[in-house]
Structure formats: C-alpha cells, structure tokens
C-alpha positions as CSV (number, residue, x, y, z in Angstrom):
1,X,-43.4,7.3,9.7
2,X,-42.2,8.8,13.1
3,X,-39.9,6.5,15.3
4,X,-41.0,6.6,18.8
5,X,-38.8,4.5,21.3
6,X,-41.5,4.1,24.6
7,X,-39.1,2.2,27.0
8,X,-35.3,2.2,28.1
9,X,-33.4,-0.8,29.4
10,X,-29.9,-0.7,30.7
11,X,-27.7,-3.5,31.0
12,X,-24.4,-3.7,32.8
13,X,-22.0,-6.2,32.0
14,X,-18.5,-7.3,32.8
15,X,-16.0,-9.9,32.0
16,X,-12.4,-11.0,33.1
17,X,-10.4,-11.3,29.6
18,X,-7.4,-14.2,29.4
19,X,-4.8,-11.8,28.2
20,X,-4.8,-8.4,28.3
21,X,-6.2,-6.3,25.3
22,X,-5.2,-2.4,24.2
23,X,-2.0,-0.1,23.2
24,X,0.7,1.5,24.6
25,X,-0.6,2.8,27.9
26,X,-4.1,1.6,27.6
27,X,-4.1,-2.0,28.1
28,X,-6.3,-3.8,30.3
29,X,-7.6,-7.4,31.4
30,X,-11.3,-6.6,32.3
31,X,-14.0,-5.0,29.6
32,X,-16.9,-2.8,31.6
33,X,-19.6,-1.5,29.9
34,X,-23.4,-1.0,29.2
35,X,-25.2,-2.8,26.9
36,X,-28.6,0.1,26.1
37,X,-31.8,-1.4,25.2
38,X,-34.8,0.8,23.7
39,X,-38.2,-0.6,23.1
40,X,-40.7,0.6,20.7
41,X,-44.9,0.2,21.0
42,X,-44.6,-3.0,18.3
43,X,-42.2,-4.8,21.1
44,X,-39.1,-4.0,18.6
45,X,-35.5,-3.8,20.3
46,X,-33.1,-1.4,19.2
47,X,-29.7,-1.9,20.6
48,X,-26.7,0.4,21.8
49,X,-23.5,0.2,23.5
50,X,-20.8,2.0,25.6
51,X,-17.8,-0.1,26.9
52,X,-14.7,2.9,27.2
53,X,-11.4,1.4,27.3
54,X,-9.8,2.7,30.5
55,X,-6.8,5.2,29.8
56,X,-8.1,6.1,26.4
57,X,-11.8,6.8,26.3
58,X,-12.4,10.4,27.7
59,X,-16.0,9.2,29.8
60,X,-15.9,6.7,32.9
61,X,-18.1,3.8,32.7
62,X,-19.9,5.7,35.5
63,X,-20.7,9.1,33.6
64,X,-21.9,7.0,31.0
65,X,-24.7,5.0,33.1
66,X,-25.5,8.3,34.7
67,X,-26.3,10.0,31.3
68,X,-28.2,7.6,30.0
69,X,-30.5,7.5,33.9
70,X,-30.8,11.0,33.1
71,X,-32.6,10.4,29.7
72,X,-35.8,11.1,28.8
73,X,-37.2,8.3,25.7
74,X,-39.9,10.5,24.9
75,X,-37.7,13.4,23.6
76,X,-35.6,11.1,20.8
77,X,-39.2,11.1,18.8
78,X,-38.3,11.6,15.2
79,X,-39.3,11.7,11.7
80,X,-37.7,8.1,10.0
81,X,-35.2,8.4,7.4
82,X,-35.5,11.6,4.9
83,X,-33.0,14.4,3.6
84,X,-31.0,15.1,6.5
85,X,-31.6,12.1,8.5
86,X,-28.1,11.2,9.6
87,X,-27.3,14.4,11.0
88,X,-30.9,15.4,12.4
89,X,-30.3,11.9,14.3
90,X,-26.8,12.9,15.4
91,X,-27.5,16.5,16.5
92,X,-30.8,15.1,18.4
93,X,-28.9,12.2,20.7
94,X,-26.1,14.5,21.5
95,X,-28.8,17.3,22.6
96,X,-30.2,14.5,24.8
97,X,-26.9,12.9,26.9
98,X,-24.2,15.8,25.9
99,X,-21.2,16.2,26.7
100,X,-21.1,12.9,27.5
101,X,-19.9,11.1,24.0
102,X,-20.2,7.2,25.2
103,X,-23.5,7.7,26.1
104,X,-24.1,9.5,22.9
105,X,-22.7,6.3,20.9
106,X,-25.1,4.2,22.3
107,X,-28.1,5.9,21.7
108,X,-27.4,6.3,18.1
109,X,-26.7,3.0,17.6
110,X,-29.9,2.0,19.7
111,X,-31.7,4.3,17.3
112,X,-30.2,2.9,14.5
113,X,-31.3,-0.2,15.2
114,X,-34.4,0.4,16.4
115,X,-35.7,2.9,13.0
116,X,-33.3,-0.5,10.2
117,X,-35.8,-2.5,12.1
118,X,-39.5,-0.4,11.3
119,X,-38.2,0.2,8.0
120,X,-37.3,-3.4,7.4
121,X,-33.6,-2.3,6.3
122,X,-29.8,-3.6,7.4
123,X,-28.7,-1.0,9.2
124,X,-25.9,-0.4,7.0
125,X,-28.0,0.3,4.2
126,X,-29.4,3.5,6.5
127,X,-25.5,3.9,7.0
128,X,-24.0,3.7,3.1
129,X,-22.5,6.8,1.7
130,X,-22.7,5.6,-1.6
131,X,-24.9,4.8,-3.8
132,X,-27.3,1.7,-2.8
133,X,-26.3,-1.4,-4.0
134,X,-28.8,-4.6,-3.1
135,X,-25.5,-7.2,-2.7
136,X,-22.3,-5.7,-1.1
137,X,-18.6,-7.1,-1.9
138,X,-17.0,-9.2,0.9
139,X,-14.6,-6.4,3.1
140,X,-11.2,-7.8,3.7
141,X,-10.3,-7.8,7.2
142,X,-6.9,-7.3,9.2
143,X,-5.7,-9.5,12.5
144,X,-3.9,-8.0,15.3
145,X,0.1,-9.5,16.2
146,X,-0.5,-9.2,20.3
147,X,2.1,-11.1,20.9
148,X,5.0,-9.5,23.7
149,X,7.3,-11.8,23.0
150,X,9.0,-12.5,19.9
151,X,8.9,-16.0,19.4
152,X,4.9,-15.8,20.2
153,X,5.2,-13.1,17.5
154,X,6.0,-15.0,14.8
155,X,4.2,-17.8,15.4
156,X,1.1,-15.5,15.6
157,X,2.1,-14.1,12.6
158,X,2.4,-17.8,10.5
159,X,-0.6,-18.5,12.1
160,X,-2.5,-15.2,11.0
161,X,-1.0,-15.3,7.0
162,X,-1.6,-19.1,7.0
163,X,-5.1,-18.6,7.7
164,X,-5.6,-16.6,5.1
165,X,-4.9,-12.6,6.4
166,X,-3.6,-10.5,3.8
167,X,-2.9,-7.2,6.3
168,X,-1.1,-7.7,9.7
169,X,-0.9,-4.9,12.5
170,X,1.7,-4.4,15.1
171,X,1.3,-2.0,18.1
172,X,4.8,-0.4,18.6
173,X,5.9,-0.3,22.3
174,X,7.4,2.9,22.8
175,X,10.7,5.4,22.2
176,X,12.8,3.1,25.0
177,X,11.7,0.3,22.5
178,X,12.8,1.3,19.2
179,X,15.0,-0.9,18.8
180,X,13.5,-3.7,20.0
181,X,10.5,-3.0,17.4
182,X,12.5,-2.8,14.7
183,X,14.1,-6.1,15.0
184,X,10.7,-7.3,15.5
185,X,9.8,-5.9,12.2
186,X,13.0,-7.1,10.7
187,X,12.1,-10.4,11.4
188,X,8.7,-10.0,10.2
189,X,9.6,-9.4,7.0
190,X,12.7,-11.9,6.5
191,X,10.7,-14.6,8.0
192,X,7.3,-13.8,5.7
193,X,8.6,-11.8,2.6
194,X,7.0,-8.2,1.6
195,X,4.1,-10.6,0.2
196,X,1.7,-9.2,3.1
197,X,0.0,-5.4,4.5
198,X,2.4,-4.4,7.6
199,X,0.4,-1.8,9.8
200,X,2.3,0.0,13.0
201,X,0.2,1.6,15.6
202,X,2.7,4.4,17.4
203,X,0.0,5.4,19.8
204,X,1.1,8.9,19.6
205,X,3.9,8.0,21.7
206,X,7.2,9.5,20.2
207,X,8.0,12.8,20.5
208,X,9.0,14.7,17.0
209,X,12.7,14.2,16.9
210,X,12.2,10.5,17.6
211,X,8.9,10.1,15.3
212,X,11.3,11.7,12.7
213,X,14.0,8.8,13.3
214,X,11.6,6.3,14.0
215,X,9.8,6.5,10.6
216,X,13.1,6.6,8.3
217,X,14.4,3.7,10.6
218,X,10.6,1.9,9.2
219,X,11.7,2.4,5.3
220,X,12.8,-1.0,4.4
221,X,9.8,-2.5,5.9
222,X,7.5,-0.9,3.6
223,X,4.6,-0.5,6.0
224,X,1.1,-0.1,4.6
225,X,0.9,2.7,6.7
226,X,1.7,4.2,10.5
227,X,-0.7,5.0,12.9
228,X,-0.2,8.2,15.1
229,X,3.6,8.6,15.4
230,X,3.3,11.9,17.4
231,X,1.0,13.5,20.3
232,X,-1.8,15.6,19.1
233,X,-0.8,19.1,20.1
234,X,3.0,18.0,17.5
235,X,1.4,16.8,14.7
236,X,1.0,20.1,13.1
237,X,5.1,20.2,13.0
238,X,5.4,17.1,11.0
239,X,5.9,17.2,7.5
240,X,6.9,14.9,4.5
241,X,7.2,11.6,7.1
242,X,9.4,8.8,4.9
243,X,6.6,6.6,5.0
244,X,2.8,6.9,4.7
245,X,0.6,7.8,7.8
246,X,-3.2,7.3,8.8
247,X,-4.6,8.9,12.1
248,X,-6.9,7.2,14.7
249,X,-7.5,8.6,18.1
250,X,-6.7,11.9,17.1
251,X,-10.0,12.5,15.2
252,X,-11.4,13.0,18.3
253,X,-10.1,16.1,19.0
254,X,-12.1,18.9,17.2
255,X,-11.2,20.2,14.0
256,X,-8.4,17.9,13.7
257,X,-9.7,15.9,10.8
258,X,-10.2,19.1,8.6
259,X,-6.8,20.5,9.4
260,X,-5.3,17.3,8.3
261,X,-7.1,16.7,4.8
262,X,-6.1,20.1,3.9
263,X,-2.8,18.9,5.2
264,X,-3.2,15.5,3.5
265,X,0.1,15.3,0.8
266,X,2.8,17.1,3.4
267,X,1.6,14.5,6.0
268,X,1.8,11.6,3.9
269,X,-1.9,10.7,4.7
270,X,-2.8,7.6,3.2
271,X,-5.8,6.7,5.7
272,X,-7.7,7.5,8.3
273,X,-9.0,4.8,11.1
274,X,-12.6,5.2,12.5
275,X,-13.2,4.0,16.2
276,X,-17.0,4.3,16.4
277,X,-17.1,4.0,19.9
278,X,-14.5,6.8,20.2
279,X,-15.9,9.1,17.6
280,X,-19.6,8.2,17.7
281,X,-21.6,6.5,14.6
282,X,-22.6,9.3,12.6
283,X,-19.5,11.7,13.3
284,X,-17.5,8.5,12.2
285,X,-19.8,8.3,9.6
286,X,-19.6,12.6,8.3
287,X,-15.6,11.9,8.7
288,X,-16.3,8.5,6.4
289,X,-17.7,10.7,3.7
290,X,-15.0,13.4,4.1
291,X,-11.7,11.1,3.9
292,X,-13.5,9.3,0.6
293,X,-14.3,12.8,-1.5
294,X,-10.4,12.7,-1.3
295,X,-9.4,9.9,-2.5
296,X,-8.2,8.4,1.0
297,X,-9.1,5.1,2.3
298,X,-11.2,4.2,5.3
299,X,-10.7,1.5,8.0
300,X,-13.0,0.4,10.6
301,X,-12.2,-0.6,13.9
302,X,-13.1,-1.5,17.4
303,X,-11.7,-0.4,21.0
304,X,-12.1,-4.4,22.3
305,X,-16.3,-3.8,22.6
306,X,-18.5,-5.8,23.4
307,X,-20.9,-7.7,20.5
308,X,-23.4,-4.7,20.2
309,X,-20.9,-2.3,19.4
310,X,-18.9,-4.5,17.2
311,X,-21.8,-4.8,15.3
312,X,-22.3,-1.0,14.8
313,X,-19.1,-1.2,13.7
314,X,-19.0,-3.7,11.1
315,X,-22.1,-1.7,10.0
316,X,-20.6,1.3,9.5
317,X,-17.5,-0.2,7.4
318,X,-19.8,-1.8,4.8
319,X,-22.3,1.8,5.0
320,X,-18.7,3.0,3.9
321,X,-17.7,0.2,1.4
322,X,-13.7,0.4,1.2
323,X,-12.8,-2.5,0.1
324,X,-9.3,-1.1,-0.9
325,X,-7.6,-1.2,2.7
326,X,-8.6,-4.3,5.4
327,X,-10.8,-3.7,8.4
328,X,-9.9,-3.8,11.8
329,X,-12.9,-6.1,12.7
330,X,-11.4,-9.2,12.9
331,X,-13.3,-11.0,16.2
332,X,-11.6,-10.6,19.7
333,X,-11.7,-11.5,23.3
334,X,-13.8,-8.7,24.7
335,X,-16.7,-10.2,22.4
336,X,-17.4,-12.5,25.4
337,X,-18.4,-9.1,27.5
338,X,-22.2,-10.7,25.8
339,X,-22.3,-14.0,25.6
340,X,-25.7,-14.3,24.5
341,X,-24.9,-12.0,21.5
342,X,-23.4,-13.1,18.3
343,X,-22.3,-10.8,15.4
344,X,-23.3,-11.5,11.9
345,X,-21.2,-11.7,9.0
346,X,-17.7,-11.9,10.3
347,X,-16.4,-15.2,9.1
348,X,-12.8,-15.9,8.5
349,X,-10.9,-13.0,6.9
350,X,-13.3,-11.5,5.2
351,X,-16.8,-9.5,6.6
352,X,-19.8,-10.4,4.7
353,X,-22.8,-8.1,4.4
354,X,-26.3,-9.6,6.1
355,X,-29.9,-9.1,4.6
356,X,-31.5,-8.9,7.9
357,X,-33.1,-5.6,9.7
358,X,-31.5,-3.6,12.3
359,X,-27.6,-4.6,13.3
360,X,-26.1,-7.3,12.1
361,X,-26.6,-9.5,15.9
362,X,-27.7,-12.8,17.0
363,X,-29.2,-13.7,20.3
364,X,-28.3,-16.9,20.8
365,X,-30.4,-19.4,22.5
C-alpha cells in the first residue's frame, strides 16, 4: 500500500486566551498557529499542527507558513507501515521542510493521520513502542497550579486534588523568588499532606550555585521530581542534585538526551518530559523508546496547542504506555485556538485510549 497525499490545505488560526499561559519567560495571552490539512485521492484528511509558543519555540509562526508554501505533496509518497517505518517517515518530512522543526511537526502528524486512517488503525497503535495490545489502560494525568497569587494557589490546588488529581505541577518563578516559592510549597504541603505527586518546573532558570541551594532548600517537600533546574550549556556540572530531576526543553538540543542517560544516576534522572511540538512526533517518539530501555519514566506534554496537536500528543503518550508517572495532557485554554475541533479521550483525570482511525479528534458540528 503506498500513501500518497494529492492536496495541501493550510489553515491559520488565532485566539485571545483569558489569562495568560507558559513559564518563566515564555508566557503569553494569544496562541498563533497553523492548523495543516493533507488530502488523499479517497477524500481522507490527515491532520497536522504548528502553534510555537513565543520566547520558547526556536521557529516564528512566519518560517513555519513559509515552509510548508514551499512544499511539494507529491514528494512525501511512501510505502505504508513496514520495518523502518517510523524513522523512514521522520527522515522523509524533515528532508521536505528542514531546518525548519514546526513545520516538520506538522507534517508528521498530518502523515500520521492521514496513513492510521487507510490502514483503519488509531494512530497510536502506528505510535506504540511496545508490544500491541487491542485495549489500553486508562493514563493518569497531571493539572497545572497557574495560579500567581497564593491564595488563588491553594484554592486551585483544593480544587485540582478534590477533583480527583493525584500529581500537581508548579512552575517556579525565578532565583529573586526563591523564597517566595518555597513558602508556596510549604504551604502546599501543610495545607494537603505528602498524600499527592508535587512537580516543579525550574525553566532552566537558576544558575548552578543557586540550582545547588535551591534543590536542598526542596527536600522536605519531597517533589516527584524537578524540571530543568539549570541552563543547558551547566548541566553537565551538576551532579548528585538532593532530589530527583527530569529534563524537558533541553532535549531539544542535539545529543543532549544521550549524554544524560549515560549520565542518568549522578544526575538523579528520574524522567524525561516529551513536548511533541518542540521535539517533533517521531524524535519524541525514538527518545520515548530510549528513556524506557532504562528504566525511566516518560511524560507527555503540550506547549498550550491547539486541538490537532494535543491530539498528536495524547497519541504519542498511550504509543508509549507509562502509566507509572501522570501526563501533562490535562485540557487547557489554548484548546479554543480550534473551536470546531474536539480531542477524544481526555475525560476527567485520566486519558482514555479511542478505537477510531487516524488521531484521536472530533469535528464538531
């Protein structure tokens, strides 16, 4: 069977957000993106997204659109899923719209989409780096404490563990904050016990000496882990952190990943934290299959997409199946960037697996 998209649709879309939505130097009110749209010669639609978060995605909105003008739907022709497949796909879309790694995201998830769909497969089946399984378990997910102020804090947080969350995660505000974050977190835990899954997202914002100080200040708090305590270009200097770490953004940076598993026990490395639209699908996806074969957990998560994305996403985390750390897929405000778009399977605090073809999305009438 040889997948053949015949048509390309672009879609630009763009919505004003109530509050803003990001991390420590990254945070924005309005979502931007693209929502990419190829057609096959049986009328089926295979979807793909790009929406970079301002401040922390390396492409402009603008490079993005460009790239994907400049592509030519007759050259992503390819054989559908054999030995290979994943990476055959990969290495294709990024010789089509390289360097240019949102445009890149989209297409594979367009193709994606598009090849679940002939084949009559979810899309995270084509996605699953283990061994197929007909029903998968229900994925735990995590919510997000965006609250600035403290009393809006813990209400969030009563609200969140009341509703049945069993993993919380607070962005950390920066070295001039310390302090401030760690009452915060003091308050957390006195108000709610040690009962529920603290994550902290440092945002690679302290510098060594105060990433050493800030995690031993963190010890009584038992976090489930810490995201990013340092910049990049420092994190080869930190060693034996006082509590367990997990690494996000910095995947993106070449050979990072492999330099950190070998690294894995002198940087505490419990986790590692897959942005899809940061990464791309299938990268996310080899990096998935890497963090696994050593016994460290996975989690999912978005950069405030849009639906199409999101639904990649939740894809990939139940290709991956860790059902041993929550998800960072609980639903959000940049979901509205396509109305007419619901994602499938996320209901309450948990992420279901749906039987249908191609991504888990709804167009709603």
């Amino acid at each position: 069977m040889k997948l053949r998209p015949v048509s390309l649709e672009m879609k630009r879309l763009s919505v004003e957000l109530p509050a803003p939505v990001g991390g420590h130097g990254h945070r924005t009110q309005t979502r931007s993106g693209v929502v990419l749209s190829l057609r096959d010669r049986d009328e089926r639609r295979g979807l793909g997204e790009s929406t970079p978060l301002p401040g922390y995605c390396p492409d402009t909105l603008e490079a993005v659109v460009q790239a994907l003008g400049r592509l030519d739907v007759r050259s992503l022709s390819l054989n559908a899923p054999n030995f290979g497949f994943h990476r055959k796909l990969e290495d294709l879309v990024a010789r089509r719209v390289a360097p240019v790694r949102g445009a890149r995201t989209a297409v594979e998830s367009a193709m994606l989409d598009l090849v679940s769909q002939q084949l009559e497969l979810p899309a995270w089946k084509l996605l699953s780096i283990t061994e197929p399984v007909e029903q998968l378990p229900l994925l735990p997910l995590s919510a997000l404490l965006d609250g600035e102020q403290d009393g809006a804090l813990l209400e969030l947080a009563e609200q969140r563990l009341d509703a049945g969350f069993h993993t919380l995660k607070l962005k950390l505000r920066g070295p001039d904050a310390v302090d401030a974050d760690c009452a915060r977190i003091a308050e957390l835990r006195r108000r709610f016990g040690m009962e529920f899954r603290l994550r902290l997202d440092a945002n690679r914002a302290y510098p060594l000496p105060q990433a050493r100080d800030l995690l031993s200040r963190l010890v009584p708090y038992a976090p489930e882990f810490v995201e990013e305590p340092v910049p990049t270009e420092q994190l080869s200097q930190l060693s034996e952190p006082a509590v367990p770490l997990a690494l996000d953004e910095s995947l993106a940076q070449p050979g990072l990943l492999e330099s950190a598993l070998g690294r894995r026990r002198e940087l505490g490395l419990t986790a590692i934290v897959l942005k899809p639209s940061l990464l791309g699908l299938f990268r996310a996806r080899r990096f998935a299959m890497a963090a696994r074969e050593l016994g460290l957990g996975v989690v999912v998560t978005h950069l405030f997409d849009g639906p199409v994305a999101m639904a990649a996403a939740v894809a990939l985390a139940h290709g991956i199946g860790d059902t041993g750390f929550a998800q960072g897929l609980c639903p959000h405000p940049a979901l509205a960037l396509e109305r007419r778009l619901q994602v499938l399977g996320l209901a309450g605090t948990f992420a279901a697996a749906v039987p249908m073809a191609g991504l888990p999305l709804a167009e709603l009438r």
